[in-house]
N, C-alpha and C positions, 0 to 999 in steps of 0.2 A: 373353411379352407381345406381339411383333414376329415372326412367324413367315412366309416364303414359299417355295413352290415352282415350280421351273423359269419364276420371272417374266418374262415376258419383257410389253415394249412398245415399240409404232412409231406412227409418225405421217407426215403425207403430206407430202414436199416438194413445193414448188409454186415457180414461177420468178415473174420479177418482175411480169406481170402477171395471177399467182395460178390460174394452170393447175398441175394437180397430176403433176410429171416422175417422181413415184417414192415409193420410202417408204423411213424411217429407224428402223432398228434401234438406239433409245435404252438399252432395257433388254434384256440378253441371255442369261437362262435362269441368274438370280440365286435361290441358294438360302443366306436368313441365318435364324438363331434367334436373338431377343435375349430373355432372361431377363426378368423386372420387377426394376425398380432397377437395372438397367445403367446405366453412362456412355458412350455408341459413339460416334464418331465414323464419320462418313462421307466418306471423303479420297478426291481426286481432280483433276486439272486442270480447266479451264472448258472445256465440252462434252462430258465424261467420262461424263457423266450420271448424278452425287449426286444434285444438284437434282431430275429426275425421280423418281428412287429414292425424296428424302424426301418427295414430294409423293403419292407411293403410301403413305403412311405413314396420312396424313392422308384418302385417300381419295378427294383433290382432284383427282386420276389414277389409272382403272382399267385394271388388267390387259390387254393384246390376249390373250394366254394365259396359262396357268398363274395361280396365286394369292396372294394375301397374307390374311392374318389378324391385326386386329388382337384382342388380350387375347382371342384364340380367336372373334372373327366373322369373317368370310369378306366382303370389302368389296365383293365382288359382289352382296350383298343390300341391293338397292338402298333396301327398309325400314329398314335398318339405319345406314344411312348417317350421319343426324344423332347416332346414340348410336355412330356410329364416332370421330364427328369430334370428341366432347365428352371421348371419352376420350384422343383428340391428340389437343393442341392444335399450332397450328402459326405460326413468330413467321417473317416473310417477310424476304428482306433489305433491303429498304427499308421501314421502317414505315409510310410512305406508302399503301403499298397496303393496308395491312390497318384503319389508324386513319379513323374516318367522322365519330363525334361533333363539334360544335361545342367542348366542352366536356369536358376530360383525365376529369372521374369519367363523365360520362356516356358516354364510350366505355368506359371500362373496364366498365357497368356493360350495355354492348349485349350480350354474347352471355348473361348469365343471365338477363335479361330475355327473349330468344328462345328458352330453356327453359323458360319458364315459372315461373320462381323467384317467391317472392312478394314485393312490394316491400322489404319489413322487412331482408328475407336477403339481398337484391339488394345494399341501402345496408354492410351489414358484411361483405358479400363484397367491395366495394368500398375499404372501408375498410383491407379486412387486406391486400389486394394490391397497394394504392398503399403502404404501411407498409413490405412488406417488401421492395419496389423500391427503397424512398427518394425516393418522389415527390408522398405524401403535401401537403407543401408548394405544389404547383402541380396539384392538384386542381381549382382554377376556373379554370385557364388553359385558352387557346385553345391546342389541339396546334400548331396553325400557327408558333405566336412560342415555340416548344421547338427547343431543338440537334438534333441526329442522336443523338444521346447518350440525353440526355431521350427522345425519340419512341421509338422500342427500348425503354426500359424501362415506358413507357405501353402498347406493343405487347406484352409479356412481361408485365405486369398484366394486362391483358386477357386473355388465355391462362388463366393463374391465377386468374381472377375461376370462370371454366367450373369449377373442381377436375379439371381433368386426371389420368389415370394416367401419362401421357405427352406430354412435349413437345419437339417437334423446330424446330431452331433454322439456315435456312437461311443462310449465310455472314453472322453475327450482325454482326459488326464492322468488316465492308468499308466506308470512307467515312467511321470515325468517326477522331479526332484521337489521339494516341496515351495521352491523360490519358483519354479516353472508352474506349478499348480496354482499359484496365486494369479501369475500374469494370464494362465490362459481362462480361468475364473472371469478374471475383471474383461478379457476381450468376450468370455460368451454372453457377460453381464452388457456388453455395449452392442452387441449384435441385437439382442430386444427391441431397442431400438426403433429398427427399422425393417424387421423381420421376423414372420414368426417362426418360432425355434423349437423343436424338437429335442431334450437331451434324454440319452437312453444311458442308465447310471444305476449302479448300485452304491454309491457311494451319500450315504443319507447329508452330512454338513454341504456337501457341494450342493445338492438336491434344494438344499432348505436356505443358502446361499444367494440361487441366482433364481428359482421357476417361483410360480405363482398358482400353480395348479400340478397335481401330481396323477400319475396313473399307478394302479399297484398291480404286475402282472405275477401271478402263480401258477406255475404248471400250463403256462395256456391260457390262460383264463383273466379276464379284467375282473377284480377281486376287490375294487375300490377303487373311485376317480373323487378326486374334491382337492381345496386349498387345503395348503398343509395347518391353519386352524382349525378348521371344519373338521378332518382328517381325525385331528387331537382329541378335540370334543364330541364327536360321534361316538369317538370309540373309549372315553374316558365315564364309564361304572360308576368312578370315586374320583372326590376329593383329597387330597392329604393336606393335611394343615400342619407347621410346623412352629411351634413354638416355644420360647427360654425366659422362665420363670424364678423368679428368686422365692424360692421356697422348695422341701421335702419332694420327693415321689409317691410319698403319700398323700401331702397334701395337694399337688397337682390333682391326683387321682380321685378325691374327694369331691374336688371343685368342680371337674371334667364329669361326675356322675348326674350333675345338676343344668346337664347340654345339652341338648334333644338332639338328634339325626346325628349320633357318633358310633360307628359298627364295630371300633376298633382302637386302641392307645396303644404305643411304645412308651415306657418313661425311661433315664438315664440321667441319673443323678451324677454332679461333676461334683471337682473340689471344692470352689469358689462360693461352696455353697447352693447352687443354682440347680435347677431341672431340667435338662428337654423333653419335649414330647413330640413323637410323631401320632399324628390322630388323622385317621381316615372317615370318611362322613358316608352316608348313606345318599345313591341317588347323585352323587355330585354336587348337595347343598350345600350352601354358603354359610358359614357357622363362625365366618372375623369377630361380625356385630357381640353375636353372643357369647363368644368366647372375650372379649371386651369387659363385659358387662359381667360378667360371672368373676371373674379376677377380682376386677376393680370391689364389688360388692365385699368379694373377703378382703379385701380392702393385701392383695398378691400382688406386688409388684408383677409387670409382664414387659419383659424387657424386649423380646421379639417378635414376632407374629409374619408369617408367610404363606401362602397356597403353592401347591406345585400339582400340576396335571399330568399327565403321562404323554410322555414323549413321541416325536415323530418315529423313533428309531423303537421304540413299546410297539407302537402301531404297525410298522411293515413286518415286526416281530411276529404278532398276533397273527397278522392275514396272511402269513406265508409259512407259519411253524410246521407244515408237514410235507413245506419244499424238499427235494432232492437236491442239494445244494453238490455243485460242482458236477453235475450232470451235464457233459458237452453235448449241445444240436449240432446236428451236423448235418449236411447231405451229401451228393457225391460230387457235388462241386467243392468242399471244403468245410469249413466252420463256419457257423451262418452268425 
């Protein structure tokens, strides 16, 4: 569906009284395949350049070099452009910019009108898109006197109105209140569905919520593509094992020296008499069995037993710790 090679794009910095100092290398020789029916997520810090990446999606941003193809057109064909942009659709993070109409159906019903749809089709494409937003009910309202909540899902009808093959969903739920972040969660959760979806996010729980495949962009650059397990375990060294012992911190400590592939112990002894220990393993082996067996022989109660691997939000930690965080792209159209 989503194909590119060696994409790269820049844009001209210019200082504050709009002379041009230089150019920025936004996108930096990006090469992704996304399937039709994917769920991707697009992860990165703010100036990492998702945002640009999913604007290339859309078309709304062309290549400096190499290419992107959407569902096999090459969006360098400047003809092609409008039947690029119909097959993304694209919901912006503030609906503001994308919502025009007076009137919640009438915008919903702006872009199949600029394809030429004929009225009859326009009104039941309208129909079925505010229905399955849930917004139906404010249909004659003025977007103006809508929540942030509401307006995103007016902006995500409209999208839908088109019949998209794909729709990509710039940081969907920045701004809204955290009753609104759920409903628009479980509405990107049902667009999967029947579409493949794009979300470009830095927001890791939403990430690991609704996509099924991640991209990690740095500085430009694709810095990691996989499911967020894969993701986990590629980048997880060590094991940590985490276990509550009825017995000393010596004794833990004794017991634990008689465990092979262990690089590392925390012990903390409680009131109740008890132990914990955090213990790290060498290589990521699996040390339950023997840690079982080692207890039981000293004949150590072992009241708990856990593993824990390192986290989604460890991992875009890792690949992006020498991001320039809060670095705005820009060009001289605006914020990209």
């Amino acid at each position: 569906m989503i194909q590119t090679k060696e994409l790269i794009y820049e844009y001209e910095k210019r200082d504050e009284e709009g002379n041009i100092i230089g150019m920025k290398r936004a996108i930096d020789g990006v090469d992704i395949d996304i399937p039709e029916g994917s769920f991707v997520a697009i992860l990165g810090h703010n100036g990492s350049g998702k945002s640009t990446l999913a604007k290339h999606i859309n078309a709304l941003l062309l290549p400096t070099e190499g290419s992107i193809w959407i569902d096999g057109t090459d969006t360098k064909a400047m003809d092609e452009l409008w039947k690029i942009r119909q097959k993304a659709g694209m919901v912006f993070q503030n609906p503001d910019n994308q919502i025009i109409g007076t009137v919640v159906e009438e915008d919903v019903g702006f872009g199949p009108e600029n394809m030429g749809i004929p009225t009859g089709k326009i009104w039941k494409r309208v129909d079925k898109s505010l229905e399955s937003v849930g917004m139906t009910a404010f249909r004659h309202r003025s977007p103006n006197k809508l929540s942030g909540g509401q307006k995103q899902r007016v902006a995500i009808a409209g999208v839908l109105a088109m019949h998209p093959k794909c729709i990509i969903l710039d940081e969907p739920t920045v701004g809204l209140d955290p009753k609104q972040i759920i409903e628009i969660r479980d509405l990107i959760k049902s667009l999967g569905e029947k579409h493949t979806v794009i979300l470009s996010s830095h927001i890791l729980a939403e990430i690991r919520e609704v996509c099924d495949y991640i991209l990690i962009i740095s500085k430009g650059k694709l810095v990691a593509s996989d499911t967020p397990d894969r993701l986990e375990e590629k980048m997880s060294g060590t094991e940590t094992v985490e276990i509550l012992a009825k017995a000393s911190a010596a004794e833990v400590r004794a017991i634990l020296l008689n465990v092979e592939h262990i690089s590392n112990i925390h012990t903390q002894e409680r009131a109740d008499k008890t132990c914990s220990a955090r213990i790290q393993t060498e290589g990521g082996c699996d040390i339950r069995e023997a840690l079982f067996f080692a207890f039981a022989k000293n004949e150590c109660p072992l009241l708990e037993l856990q593993t824990s691997r390192i986290s989604l939000e460890e991992v875009f930690l890792e690949l992006t710790q020498n991001d320039a965080v809060g670095e705005e792209e820009r060009t001289n159209a605006g914020n990209l």
